[in-house]
LUMGU-57672 format. One record per residue: x, y, z of N, C-alpha, C in turn; residue in three letters. Coordinates in steps of 0.02 Angstrom, whole numbers, padded with zeros to 5 digits, always signed. Last residue first. Example, Ala and Ser with C-alpha at 12.3 -4.5 7.8 and 13.67 -1.06 7.14 Angstrom:
2
+00642-00112+00354+00684-00053+00357+00645+00002+00394SER+00660-00284+00390+00615-00225+00390+00660-00165+00390ALA
END
This chain:
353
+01374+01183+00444+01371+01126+00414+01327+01068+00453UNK+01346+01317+00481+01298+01322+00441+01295+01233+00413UNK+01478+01310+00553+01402+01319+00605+01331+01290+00554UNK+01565+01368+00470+01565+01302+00474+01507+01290+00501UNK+01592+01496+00458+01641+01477+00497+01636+01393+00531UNK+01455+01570+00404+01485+01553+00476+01527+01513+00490UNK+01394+01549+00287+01426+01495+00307+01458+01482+00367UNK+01436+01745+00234+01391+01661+00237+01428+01611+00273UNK+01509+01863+00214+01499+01824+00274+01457+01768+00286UNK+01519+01892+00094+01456+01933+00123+01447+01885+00202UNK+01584+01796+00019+01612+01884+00042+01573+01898+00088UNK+01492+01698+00020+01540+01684+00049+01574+01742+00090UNK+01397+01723-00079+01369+01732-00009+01439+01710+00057UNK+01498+01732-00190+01449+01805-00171+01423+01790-00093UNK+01508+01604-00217+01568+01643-00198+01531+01717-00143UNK+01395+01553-00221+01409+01545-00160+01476+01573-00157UNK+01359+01617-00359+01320+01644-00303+01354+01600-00224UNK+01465+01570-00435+01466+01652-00421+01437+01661-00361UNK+01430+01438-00431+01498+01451-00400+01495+01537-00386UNK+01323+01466-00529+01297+01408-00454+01374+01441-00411UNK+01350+01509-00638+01308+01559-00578+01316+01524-00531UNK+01381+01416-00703+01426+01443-00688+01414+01488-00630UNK+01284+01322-00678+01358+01290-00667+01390+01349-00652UNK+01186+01383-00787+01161+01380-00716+01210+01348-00669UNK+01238+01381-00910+01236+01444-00876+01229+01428-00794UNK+01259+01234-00925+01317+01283-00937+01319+01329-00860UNK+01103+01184-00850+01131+01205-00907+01201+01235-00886UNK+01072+01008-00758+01101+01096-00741+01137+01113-00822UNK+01101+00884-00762+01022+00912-00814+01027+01003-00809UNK+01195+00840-00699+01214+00833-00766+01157+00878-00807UNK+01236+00910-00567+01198+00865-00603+01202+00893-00676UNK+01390+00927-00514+01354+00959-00520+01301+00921-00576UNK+01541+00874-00536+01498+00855-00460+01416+00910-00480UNK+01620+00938-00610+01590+00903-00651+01535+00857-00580UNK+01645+01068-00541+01588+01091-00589+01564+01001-00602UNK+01750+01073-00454+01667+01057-00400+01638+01057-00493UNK+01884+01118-00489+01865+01075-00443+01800+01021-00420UNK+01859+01210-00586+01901+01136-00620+01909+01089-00583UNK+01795+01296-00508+01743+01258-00587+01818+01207-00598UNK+01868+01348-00423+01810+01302-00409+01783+01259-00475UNK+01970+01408-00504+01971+01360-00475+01916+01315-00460UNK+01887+01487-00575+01931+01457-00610+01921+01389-00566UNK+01866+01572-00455+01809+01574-00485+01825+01483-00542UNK+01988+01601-00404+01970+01567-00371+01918+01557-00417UNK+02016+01707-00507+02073+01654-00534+02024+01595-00485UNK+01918+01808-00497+01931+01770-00557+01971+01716-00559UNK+01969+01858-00367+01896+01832-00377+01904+01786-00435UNK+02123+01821-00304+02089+01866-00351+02009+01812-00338UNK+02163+01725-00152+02168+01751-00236+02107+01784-00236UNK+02064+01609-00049+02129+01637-00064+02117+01655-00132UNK+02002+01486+00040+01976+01542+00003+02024+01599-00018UNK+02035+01370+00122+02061+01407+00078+02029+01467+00021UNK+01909+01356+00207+01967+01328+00213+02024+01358+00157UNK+01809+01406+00139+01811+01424+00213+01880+01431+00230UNK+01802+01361+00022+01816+01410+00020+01836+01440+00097UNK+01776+01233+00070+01846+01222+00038+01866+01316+00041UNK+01649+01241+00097+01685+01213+00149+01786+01238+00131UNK+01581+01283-00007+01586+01325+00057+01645+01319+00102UNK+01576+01157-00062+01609+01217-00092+01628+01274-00055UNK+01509+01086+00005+01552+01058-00005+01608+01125-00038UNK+01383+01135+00004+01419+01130+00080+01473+01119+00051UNK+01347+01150-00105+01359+01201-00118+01412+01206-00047UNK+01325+00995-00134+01374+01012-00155+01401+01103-00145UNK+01189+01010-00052+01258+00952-00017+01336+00986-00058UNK+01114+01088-00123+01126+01103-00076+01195+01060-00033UNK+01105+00998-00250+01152+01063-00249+01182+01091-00167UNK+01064+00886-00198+01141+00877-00201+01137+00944-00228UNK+00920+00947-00165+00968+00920-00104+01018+00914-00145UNK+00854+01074-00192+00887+01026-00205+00921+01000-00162UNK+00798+01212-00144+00755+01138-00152+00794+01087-00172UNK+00888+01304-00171+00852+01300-00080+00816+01204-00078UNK+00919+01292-00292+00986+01293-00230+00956+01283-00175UNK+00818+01303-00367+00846+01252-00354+00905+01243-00280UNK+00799+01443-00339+00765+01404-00320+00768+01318-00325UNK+00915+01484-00411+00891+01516-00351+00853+01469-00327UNK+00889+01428-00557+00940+01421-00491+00926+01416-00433UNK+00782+01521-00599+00768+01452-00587+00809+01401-00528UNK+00845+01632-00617+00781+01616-00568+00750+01539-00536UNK+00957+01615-00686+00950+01658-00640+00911+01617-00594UNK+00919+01586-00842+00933+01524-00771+00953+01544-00716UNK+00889+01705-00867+00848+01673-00873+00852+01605-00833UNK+01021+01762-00879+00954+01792-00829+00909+01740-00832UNK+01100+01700-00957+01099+01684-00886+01040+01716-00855UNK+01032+01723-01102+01021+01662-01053+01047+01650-00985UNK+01072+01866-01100+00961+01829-01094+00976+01767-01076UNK+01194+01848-01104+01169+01882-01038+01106+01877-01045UNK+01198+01798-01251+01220+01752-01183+01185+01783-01111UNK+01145+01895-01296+01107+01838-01292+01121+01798-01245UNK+01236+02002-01291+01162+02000-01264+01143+01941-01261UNK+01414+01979-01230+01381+01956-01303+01306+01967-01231UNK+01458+02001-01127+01474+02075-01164+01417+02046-01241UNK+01465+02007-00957+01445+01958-01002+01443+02012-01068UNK+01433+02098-00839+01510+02099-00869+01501+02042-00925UNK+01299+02059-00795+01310+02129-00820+01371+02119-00871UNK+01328+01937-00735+01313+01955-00789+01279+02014-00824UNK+01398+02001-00622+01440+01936-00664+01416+01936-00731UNK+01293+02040-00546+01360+02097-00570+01388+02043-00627UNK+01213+01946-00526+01191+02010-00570+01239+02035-00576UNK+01277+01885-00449+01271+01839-00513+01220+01883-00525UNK+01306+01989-00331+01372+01940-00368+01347+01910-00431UNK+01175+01964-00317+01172+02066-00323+01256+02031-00351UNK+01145+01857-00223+01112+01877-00293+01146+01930-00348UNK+01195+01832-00136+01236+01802-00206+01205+01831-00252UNK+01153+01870-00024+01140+01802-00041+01157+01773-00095UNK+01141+01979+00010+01166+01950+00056+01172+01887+00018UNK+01049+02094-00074+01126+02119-00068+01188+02073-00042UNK+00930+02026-00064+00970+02029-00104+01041+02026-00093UNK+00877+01985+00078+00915+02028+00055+00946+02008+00005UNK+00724+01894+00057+00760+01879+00055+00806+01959+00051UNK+00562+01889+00060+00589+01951+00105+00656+01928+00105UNK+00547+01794-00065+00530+01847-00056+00527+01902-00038UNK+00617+01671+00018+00619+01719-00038+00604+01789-00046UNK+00510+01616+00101+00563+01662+00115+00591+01685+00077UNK+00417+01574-00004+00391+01631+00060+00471+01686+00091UNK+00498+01469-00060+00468+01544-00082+00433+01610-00041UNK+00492+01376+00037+00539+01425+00027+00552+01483-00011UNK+00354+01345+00043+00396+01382+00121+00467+01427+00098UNK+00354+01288-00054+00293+01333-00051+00336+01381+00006UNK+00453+01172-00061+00441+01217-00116+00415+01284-00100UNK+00385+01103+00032+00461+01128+00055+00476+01194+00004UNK+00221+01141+00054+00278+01074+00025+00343+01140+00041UNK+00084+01150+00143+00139+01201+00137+00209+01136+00110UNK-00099+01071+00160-00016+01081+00182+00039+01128+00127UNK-00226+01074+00117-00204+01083+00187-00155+01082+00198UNK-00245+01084-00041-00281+01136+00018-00263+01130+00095UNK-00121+00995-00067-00118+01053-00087-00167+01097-00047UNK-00174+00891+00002-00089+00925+00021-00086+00977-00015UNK-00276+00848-00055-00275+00857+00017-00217+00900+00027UNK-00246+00830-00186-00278+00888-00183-00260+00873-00104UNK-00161+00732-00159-00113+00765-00215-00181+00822-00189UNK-00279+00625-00140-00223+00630-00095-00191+00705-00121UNK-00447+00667-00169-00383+00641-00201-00318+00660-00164UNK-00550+00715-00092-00545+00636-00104-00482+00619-00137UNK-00573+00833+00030-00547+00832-00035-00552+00732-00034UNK-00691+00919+00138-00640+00861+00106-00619+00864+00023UNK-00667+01096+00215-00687+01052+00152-00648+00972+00131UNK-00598+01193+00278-00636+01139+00303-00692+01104+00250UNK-00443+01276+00306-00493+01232+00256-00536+01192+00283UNK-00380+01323+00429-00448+01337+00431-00476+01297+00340UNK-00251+01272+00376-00279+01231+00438-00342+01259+00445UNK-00226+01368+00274-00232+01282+00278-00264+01255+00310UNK-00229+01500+00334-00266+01464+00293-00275+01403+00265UNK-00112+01477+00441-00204+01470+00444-00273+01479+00400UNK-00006+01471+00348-00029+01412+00372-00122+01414+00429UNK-00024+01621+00308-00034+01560+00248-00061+01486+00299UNK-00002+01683+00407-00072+01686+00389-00076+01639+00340UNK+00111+01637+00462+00076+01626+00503-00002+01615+00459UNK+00193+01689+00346+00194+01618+00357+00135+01611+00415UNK+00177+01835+00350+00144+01798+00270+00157+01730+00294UNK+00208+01889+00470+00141+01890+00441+00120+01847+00386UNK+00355+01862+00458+00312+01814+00494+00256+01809+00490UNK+00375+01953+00351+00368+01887+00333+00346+01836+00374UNK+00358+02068+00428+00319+02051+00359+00316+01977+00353UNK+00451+02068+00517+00388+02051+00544+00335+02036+00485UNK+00554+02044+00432+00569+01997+00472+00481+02012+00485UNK+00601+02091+00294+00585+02141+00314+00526+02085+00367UNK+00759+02048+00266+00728+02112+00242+00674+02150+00293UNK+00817+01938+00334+00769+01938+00298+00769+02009+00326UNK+01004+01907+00302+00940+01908+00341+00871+01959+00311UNK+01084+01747+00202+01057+01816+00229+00983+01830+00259UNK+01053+01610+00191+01131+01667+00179+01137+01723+00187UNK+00945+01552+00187+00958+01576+00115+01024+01634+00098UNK+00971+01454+00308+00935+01422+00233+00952+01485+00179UNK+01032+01552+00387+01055+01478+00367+01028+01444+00326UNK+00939+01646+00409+01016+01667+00385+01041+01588+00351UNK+00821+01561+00437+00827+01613+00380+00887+01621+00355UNK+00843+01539+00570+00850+01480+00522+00853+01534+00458UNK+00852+01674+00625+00887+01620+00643+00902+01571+00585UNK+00711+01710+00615+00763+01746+00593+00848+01690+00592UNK+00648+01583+00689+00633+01612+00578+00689+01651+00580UNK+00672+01619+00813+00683+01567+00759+00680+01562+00674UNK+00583+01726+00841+00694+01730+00851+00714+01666+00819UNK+00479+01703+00805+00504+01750+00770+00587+01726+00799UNK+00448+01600+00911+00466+01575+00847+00498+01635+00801UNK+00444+01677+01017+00519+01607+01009+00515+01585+00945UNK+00331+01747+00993+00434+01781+01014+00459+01736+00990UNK+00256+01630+01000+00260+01696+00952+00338+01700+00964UNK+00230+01536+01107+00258+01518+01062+00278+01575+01016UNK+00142+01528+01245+00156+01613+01199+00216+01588+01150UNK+00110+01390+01265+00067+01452+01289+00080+01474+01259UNK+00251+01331+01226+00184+01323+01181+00116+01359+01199UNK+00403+01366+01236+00371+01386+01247+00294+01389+01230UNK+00518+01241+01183+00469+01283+01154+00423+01312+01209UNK+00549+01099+01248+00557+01160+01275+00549+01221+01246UNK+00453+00969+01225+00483+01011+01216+00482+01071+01260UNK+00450+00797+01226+00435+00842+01265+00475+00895+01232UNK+00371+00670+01123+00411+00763+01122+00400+00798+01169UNK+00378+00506+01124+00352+00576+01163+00401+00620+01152UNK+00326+00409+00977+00358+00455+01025+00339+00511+01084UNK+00322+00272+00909+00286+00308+00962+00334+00335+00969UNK+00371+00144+00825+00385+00234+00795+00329+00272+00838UNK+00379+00043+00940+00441+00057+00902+00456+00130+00872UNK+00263-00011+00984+00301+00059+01019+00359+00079+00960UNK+00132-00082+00930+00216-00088+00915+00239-00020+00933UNK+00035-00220+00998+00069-00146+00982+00128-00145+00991UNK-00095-00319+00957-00055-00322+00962-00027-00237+00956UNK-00252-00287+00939-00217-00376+00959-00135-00357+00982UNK-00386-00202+00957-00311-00251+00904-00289-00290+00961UNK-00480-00106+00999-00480-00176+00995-00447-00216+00935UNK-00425+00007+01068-00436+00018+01002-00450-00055+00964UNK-00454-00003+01211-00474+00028+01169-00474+00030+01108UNK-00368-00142+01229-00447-00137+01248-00468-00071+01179UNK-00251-00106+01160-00275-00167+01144-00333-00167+01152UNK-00212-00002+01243-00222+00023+01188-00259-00037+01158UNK-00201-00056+01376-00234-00008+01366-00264-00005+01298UNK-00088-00163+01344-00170-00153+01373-00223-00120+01357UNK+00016-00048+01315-00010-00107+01251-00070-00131+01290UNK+00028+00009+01427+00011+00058+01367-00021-00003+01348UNK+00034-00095+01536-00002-00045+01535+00001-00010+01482UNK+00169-00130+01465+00127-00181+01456+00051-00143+01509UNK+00255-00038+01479+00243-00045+01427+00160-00094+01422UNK+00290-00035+01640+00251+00046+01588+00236+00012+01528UNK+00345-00172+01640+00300-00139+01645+00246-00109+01633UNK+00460-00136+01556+00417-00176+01508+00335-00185+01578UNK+00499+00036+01520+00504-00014+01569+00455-00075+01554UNK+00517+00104+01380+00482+00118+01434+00516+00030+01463UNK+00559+00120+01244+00600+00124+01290+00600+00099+01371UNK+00440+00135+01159+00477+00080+01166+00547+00053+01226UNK+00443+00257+01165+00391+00243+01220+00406+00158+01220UNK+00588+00387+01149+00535+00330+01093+00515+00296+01159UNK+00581+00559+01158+00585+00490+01182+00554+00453+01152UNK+00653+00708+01133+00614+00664+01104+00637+00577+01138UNK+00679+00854+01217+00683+00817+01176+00648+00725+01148UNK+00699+00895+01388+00677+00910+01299+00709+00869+01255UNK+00714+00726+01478+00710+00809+01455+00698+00841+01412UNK+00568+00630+01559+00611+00648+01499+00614+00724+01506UNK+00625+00520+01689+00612+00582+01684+00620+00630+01599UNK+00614+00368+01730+00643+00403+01676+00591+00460+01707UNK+00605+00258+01851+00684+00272+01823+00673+00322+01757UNK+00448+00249+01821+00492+00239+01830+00566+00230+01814UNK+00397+00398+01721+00400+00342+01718+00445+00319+01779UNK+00351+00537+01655+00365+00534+01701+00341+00441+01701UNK+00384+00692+01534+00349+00615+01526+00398+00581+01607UNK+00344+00852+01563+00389+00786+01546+00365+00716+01546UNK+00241+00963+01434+00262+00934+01489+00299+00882+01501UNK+00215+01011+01334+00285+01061+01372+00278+01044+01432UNK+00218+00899+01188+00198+00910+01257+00263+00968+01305UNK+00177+00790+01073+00201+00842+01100+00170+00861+01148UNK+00192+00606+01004+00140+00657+01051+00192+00719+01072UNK+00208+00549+00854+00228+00586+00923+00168+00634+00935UNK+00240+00417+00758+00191+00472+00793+00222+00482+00867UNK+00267+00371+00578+00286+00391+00653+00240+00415+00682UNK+00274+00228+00465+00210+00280+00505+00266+00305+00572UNK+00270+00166+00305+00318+00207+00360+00286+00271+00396UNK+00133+00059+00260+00170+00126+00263+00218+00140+00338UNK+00099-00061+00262+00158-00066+00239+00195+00000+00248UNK-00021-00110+00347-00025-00078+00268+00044-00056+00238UNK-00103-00050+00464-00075-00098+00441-00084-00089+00375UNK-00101+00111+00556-00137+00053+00543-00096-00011+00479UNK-00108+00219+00667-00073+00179+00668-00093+00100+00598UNK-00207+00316+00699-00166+00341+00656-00121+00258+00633UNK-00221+00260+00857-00267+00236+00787-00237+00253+00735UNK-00104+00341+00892-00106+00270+00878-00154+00248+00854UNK-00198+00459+00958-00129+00460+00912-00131+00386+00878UNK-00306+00384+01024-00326+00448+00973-00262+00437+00928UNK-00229+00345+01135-00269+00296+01084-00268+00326+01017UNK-00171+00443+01209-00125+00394+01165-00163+00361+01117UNK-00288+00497+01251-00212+00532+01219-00199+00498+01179UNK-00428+00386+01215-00357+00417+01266-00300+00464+01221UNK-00593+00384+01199-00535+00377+01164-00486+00413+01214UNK-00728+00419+01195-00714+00337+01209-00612+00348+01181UNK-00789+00477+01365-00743+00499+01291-00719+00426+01283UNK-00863+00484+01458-00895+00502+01401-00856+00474+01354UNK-00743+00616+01537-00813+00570+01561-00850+00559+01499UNK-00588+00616+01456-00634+00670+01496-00714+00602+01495UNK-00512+00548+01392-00473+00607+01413-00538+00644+01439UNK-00442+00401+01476-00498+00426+01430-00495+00511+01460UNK-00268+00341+01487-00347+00375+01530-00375+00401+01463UNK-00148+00344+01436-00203+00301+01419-00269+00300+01437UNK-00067+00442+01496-00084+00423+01419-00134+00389+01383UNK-00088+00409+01635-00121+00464+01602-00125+00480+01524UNK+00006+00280+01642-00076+00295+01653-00103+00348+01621UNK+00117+00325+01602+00097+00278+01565+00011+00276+01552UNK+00119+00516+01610+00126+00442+01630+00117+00386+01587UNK+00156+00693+01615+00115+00640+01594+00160+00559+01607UNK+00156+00821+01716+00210+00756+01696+00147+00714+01666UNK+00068+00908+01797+00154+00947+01782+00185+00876+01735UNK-00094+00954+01826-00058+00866+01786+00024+00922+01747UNK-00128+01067+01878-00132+00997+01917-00086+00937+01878UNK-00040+01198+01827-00095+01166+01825-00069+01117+01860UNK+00053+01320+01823+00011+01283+01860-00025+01247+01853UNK+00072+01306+01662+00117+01295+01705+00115+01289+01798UNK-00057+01220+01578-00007+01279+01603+00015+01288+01669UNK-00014+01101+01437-00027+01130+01519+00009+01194+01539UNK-00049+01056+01297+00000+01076+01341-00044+01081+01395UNK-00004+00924+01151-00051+00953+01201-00016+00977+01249UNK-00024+00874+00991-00003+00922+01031-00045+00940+01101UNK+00030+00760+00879-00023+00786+00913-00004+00836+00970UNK+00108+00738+00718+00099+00757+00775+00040+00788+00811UNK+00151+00610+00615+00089+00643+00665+00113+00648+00705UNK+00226+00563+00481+00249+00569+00530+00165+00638+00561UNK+00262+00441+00355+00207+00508+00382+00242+00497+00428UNK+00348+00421+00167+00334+00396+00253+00303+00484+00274UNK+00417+00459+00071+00426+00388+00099+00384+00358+00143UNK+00395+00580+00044+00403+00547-00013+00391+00469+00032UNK+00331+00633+00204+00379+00623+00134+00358+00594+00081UNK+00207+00750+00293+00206+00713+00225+00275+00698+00201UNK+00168+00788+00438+00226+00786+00409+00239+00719+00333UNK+00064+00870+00520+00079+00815+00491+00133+00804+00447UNK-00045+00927+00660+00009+00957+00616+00050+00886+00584UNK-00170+00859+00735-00145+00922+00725-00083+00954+00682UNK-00210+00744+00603-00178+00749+00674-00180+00816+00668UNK-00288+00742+00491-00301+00679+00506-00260+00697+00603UNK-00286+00902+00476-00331+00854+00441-00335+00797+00490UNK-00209+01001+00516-00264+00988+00554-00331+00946+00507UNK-00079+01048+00390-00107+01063+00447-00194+01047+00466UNK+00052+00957+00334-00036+00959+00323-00033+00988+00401UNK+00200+00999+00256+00170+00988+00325+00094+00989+00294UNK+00299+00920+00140+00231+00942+00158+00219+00943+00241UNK+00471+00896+00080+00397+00874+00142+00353+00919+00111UNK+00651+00809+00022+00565+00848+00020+00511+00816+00067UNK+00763+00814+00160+00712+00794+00110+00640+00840+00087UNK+00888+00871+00210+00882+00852+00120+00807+00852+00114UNK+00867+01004+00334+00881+00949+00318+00904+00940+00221UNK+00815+01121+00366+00888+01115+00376+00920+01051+00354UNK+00681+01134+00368+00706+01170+00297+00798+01132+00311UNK+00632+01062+00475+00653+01025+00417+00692+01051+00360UNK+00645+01181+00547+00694+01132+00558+00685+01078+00512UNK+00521+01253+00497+00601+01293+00503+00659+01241+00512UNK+00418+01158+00515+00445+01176+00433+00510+01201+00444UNK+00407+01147+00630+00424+01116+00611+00451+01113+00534UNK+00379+01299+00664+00430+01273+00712+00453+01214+00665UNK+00263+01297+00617+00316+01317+00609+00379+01312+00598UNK+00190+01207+00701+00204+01160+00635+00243+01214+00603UNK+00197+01273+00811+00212+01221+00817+00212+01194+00762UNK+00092+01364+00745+00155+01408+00753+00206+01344+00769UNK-00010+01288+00748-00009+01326+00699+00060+01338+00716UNK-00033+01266+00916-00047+01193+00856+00006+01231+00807UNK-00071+01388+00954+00001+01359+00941+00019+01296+00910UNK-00184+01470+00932-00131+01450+00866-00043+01398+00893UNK-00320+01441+00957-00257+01407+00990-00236+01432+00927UNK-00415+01504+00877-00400+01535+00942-00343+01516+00975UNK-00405+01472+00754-00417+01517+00749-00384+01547+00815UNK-00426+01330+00794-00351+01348+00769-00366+01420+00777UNK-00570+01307+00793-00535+01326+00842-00465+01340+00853UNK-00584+01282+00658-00618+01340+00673-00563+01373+00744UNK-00541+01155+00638-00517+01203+00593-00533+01271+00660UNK-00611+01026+00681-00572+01065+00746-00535+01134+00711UNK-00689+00982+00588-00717+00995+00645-00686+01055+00674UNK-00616+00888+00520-00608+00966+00501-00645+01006+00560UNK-00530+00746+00531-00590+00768+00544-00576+00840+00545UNK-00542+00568+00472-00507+00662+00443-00566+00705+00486UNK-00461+00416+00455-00514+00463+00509-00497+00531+00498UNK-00363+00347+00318-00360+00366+00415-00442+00397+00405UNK-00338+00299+00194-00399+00263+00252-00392+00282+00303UNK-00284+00380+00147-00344+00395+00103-00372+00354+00163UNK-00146+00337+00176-00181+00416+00198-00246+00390+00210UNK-00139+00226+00095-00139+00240+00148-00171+00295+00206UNK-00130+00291-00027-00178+00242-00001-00209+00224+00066UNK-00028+00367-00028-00083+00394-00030-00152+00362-00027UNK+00095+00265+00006+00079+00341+00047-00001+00353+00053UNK+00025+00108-00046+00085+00171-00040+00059+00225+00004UNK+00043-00060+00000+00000+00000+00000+00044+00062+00000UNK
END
């Protein structure tokens, strides 16, 4: 069974759109999660508030997250084996944990799920700190109270802790805002090499895009439409940042001077023209992005000489490492623009690897 088959048989419920409106941290929590996938290779989709509160589409495999907090007085400071599995209010035929783990179903797909929480997960011998615990871990005990539990309620036979997780995080999920603005600015420099222009604009255009996802409340029946009206692909996020990108920081304003100095017109209509396309390969590709580390790295490490003679260099070093479907033009700009974000202080001194 593939991805979208798969999908196609969970439980979708739109119900809960409206009330994103008022919690946004569900919303700002799948932020959070686009900013730290941007740091990775793979292509994603987040879906916001279809089948879990915030969802994480690959090529390969899902990943659900559910989210729940407490505030910081409240009565329940630690969730448990027990309290995962308690029915979450008089009435309710379903537990924390159940709710997540129905998500769970047989069929060949690569399924994760984590529960989030800015509270700790509290077990014998474990206390979790930020960061992520697999529930397979648990004491066979603690375990054999979850798999009970979950066996009555969701009436299977058998459970596999293996891709359960608990996220405890240290995100701030009451007033998540601040921490995520000092985070977009943050990840920004490191996904496009410079800092964004014009920082509260652009938190406006990612907040309000992803609540227009998550307020869709219409089904869709074809997988390929669900991810387009409820989720943001790696593609969609990085055009956002784009947009409030500094020129002046990121190679651009180096592979506009480069082909200014191009003296035949036609040739300078065809680098403008693989200009744009570049640009946006460099954020979405993974072996440009692997090979641009690789170029960075050497320049870090020896970055020495004239602009022109190093320019030389790189291309008799890094050009034939560059996919074969990249035109001429778009080979040669590829070395201008990480020379350009190099001058301009990119790459931090390795931090960025």
């Amino acid at each position: 069974m593939n991805i979208a088959e798969y999908y196609g048989n969970l439980p979708f419920d739109l119900s809960g759109s409206m009330s994103k409106n008022r919690f946004r941290m569900e919303l700002l929590w799948g932020v959070s999660v686009m900013l730290d996938l941007m740091q990775g290779d793979q292509d994603f989709t987040v879906v916001f508030d279809y089948v879990c509160d915030v969802e994480i589409h690959y090529t390969d495999g899902l990943e659900f997250h559910q989210i729940k907090t407490h505030e910081p007085n409240a009565h329940t400071h630690s969730y448990s084996a027990q309290t995962l599995t308690k029915k979450q209010s008089k009435g309710s035929a379903s537990s924390i944990l159940g709710k997540l783990y129905a998500l769970k179903k047989d069929g060949g797909a690569k399924v994760k799920l984590v529960l989030v929480s800015n509270v700790p997960l509290h077990a014998p011998g474990i206390t979790s700190s930020p960061g992520e615990f697999c529930l397979a871990g648990l004491s066979n005990n603690e375990r054999r109270i979850i798999e009970s539990a979950l066996q009555s309620e969701l009436k299977i036979t058998s459970v596999d802790m293996s891709r359960v997780f608990y996220l405890h995080t240290h995100l701030n999920l009451l007033e998540p805002e601040s921490e995520i603005r000092g985070k977009l600015n943050m990840h920004f420099e490191k996904v496009k090499h410079c800092e964004p222009r014009h920082p509260n604009a652009l938190y406006r255009l990612i907040v309000e895009n992803v609540q227009k996802k998550a307020c869709y409340e219409y089904s869709q029946q074809e997988y390929e439409s669900i991810l387009k009206a409820k989720g943001i692909s790696r593609s969609d996020f990085s055009q956002m940042l784009d947009i409030h990108a500094d020129n002046e920081n990121n190679g651009i304003r180096q592979a506009e001077d480069f082909i200014k100095g191009v003296a035949d017109l036609a040739q300078r209509r065809r680098y403008r023209m693989a200009l744009a396309g570049l640009l946006k390969q460099m954020s979405n590709s993974s072996p440009l992005r692997k090979l641009e580390m690789q170029v960075a790295r050497y320049l870090l490490s020896d970055g020495t000489g004239n602009a022109e003679d190093l320019l030389r260099l790189l291309n008799e070093k890094f050009r034939n490492k560059i996919p074969v479907e990249y035109s001429n033009e778009e080979k040669d700009l590829f070395f201008v623009i990480v020379m350009g974000r190099f001058e301009m202080g990119g790459y931090d001194h390795g931090n960025d690897f």
